[in-house]
Structure formats: C-alpha cells, structure tokens
N, C-alpha and C positions, 0 to 999 in steps of 0.2 A: 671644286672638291665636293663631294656627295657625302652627305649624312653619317653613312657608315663609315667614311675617313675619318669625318670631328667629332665621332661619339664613341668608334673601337676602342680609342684609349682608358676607355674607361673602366673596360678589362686589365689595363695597367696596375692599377692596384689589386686584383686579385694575383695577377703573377708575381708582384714584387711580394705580397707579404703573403702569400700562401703557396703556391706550386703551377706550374704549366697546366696539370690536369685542369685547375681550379679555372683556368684561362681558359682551355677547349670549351671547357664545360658551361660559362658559364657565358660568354663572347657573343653565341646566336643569340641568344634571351635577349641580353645589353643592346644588341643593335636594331631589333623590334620595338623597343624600349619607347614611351613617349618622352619627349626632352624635359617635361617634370619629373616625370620618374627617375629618369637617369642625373639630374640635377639633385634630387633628395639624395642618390647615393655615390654621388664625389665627396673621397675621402678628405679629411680635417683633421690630420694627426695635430702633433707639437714641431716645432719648430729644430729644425736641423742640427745637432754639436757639431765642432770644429772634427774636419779632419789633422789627425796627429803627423801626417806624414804619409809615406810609402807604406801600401802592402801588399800583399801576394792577393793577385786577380781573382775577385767573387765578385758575383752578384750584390749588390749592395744595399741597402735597406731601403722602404721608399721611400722616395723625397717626399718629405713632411714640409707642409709650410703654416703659418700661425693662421687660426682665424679672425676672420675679420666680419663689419657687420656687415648684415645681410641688406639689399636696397632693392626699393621696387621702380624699375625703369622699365616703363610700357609692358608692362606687367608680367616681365622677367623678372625672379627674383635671382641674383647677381651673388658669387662668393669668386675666392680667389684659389687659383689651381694653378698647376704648372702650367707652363706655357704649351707642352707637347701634346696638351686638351684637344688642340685644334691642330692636329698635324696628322695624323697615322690614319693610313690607309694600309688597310689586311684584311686579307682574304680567311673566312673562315670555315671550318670544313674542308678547306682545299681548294673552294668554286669562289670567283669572284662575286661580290656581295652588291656591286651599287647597281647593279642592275635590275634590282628587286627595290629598288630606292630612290625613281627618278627623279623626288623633289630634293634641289641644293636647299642649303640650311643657309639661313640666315646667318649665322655667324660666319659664316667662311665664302658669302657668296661674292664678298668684294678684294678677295686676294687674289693678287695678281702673277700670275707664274710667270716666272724668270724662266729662260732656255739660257743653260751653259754656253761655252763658249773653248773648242778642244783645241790645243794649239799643236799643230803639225808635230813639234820637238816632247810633248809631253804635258803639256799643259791643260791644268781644266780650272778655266779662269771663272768664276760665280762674280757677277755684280746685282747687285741689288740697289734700289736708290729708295725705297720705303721705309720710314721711321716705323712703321710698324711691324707687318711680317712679310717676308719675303721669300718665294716657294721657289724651287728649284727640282729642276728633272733630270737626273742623270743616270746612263743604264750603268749596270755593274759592272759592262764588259771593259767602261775606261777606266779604271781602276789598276788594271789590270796591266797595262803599258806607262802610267803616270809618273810624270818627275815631282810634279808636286799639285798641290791643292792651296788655289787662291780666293779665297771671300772677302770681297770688298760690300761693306753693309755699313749703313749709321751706328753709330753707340746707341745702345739698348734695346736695340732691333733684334729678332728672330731673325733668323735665316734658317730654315725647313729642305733639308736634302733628302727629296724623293729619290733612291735609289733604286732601282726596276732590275729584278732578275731574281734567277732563285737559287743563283751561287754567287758568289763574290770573293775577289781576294785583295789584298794589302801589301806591300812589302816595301819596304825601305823608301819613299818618296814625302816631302816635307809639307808643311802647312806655311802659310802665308795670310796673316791679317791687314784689313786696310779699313779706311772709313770710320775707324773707333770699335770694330765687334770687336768681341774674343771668345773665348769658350763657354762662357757663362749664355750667348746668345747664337749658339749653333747646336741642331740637331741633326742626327744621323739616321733618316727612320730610311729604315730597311723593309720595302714595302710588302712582297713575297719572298725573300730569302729563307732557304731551308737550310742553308751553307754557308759560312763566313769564317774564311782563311786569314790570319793576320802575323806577318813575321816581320821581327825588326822595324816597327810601323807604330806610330803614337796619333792616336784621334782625340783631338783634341772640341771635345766637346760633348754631348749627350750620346749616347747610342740607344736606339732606340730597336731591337729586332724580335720582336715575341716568337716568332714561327722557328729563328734559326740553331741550330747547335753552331758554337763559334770554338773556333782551336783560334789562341793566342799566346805567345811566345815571342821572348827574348822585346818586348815591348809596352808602349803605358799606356792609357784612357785617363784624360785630363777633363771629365765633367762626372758622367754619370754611364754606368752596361745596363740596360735589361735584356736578356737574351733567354731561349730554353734551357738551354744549358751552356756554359764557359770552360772550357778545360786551358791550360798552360801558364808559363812560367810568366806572363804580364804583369807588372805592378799596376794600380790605380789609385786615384786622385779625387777625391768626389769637393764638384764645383758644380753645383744644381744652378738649372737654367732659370733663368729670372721668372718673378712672379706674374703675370697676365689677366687680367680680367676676362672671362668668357661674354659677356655679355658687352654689346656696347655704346 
C-alpha cells in the first residue's frame, strides 16, 4: 500500500468533524505532508459515550479515543489512533495519487493482501490468518450478486475490505463471523466510490467512503458511516473499531 493510502485518512477527521469541502480541501496538502507533520496533526479528542440504542441514520461524530503517552521508538514519536489510520486509499481531485508517491511507507510495508475467495452460489468468502491486519480486495461489482459475506480473521485483528469501483450496491445478503472478529475489527473503505446503494442490507462494521453520496434504507450499520453524504431511512449502532498503534 502506498503512502497516500496510510496517510489520506488523516483527512478523516476534517470530514467527520467539519464538512466534505473541508475534506476536498484540505486532502492534497495532508498527502504532501511529511509523516511529522501529519503525526502532529492526528486528532486526540475524549474518549467515546455509550450508544443509547437505535437511531435514524447520520453521520456520526468522530471516533474519539483517550490519550495516551507519547513514546520515542527509533525515533518515531508513537500515539494511538483508530485503526482505519492505516487502511484508506483515495483518490483526490478525482486522479489517482500513488503515483506521484512511489516510496511504500514503512508502516504498511509488511501487510499482507488477502485475495477473496467468490463462490460460484454467491459467496465471498474473506480469510485472513494474521493477528494483526489483514487486507482484502474485492471489486464492487460482487456485491452485487451476493448471498452473503464471510470473514474468518483472529480475535482483535483488523481485517481492511478494499473495495474497487466507483458504484456499488447492497441488498438483502448476510454477514457471517469466524476465527473470533466482529464488528468491532472490520472495515469497509470504499476506495473510489462516488455511489453506494444500500437496501434491506446491515454492515456490520466501520464504513469507511469519503468520496461517496450513500442512499440507505429500510437497513442498520453496526460499527461506525463516514461518507459525503447519507440519505434514508437506516438506523445505526456506533461500535468503534479497536484502538491500534501506528508506529511499530
């Protein structure tokens, strides 16, 4: 994964706590950025309140997580962020970015991509066998025919679902956990998506699409939405993904 994958996210908290423009805008600068720079400004809110229950599908605030000390390991200075730190890859301006970016980063130069697994009847079976993060590639277009979604991953592992396309849609097909994940340790980053259709259909774990408008209806999100904009009758759940250390 290329530089611009493990550091775009860091436009994340411009979208979650201020507006999409804030995102366009500010996104090329972040991914120019030296990794000190962009290390001074990953956000450190407070630490999350419970969710109450059910409610009608927004955007939802950003995942805040507690700080912690700061440590100097080969002469990275270390804090703790969401785990989706190191996952998103986006295109900004509309042109793909890692090409302007040919050195992999150190942090993500030893994760291993996983290749799904489509089964003839409907099936898109994800295994992963790394305690730590586990990457996965899969185009939008299977989505699209699916009976369900299988991830089999270790307890407290990441598993990172590259999704490739600039539409996508959802409807009525189930989730399926093994190995010990759950929601708490699945992301959904929607790599170029402009489009994301979702009926009758529950993701159960982070969504991650900066780029997309999402219609969602008559269905829930059991982790966490960022998205451009959300419209429809969805409830959500907010189950933030486990905490990660970027440095390591």
């Amino acid at each position: 994964m290329d530089r611009p994958g493990q550091w775009a996210l860091c436009a994340l908290h411009a979208l979650a706590a201020k507006d999409a423009q804030s995102l366009r805008r500010e996104l090329p600068a972040l991914l120019q950025a030296s990794d000190e720079h962009l290390l001074a400004r990953l956000p450190l809110p407070q630490e999350p309140g419970e969710s109450s229950g059910p409610h009608p599908a927004q955007i939802p605030p950003p995942l805040t997580l507690p700080r912690s000390k700061r440590t100097s390991r080969r002469g990275c200075r270390s804090r703790r962020v969401p785990t989706c730190l190191l996952a998103l890859q986006v295109r900004a301006n509309g042109r793909p970015r890692a090409a302007h970016h040919p050195r992999r980063s150190r942090l993500t130069h030893a994760f291993r991509i996983f290749v799904r697994s489509s089964e003839s009847w409907g099936g898109i079976m994800l295994r992963g066998t790394a305690s730590g993060v586990n990457v996965f590639k899969v185009p939008a277009s299977a989505f699209a025919s699916a009976k369900v979604l299988s991830i089999e991953a270790p307890a407290g592992s990441l598993a990172v679902i590259n999704i490739q396309g600039i539409a996508a849609s959802f409807s009525g097909f189930g989730h399926s956990f093994s190995g010990g994940i759950d929601q708490h340790g699945v992301l959904f980053n929607f790599v170029d998506a402009s489009s994301i259709s979702a009926e009758g259909y529950g993701f159960w774990g982070t969504v991650l699409a900066p780029l997309a408008h999402v219609s969602f209806s008559n269905g829930s999100f059991d982790g966490g939405f960022y998205a451009r904009s959300l419209t429809g009758n969805a409830e959500g759940h907010l189950n933030v993904l486990h905490d990660r250390d970027i440095c390591p």
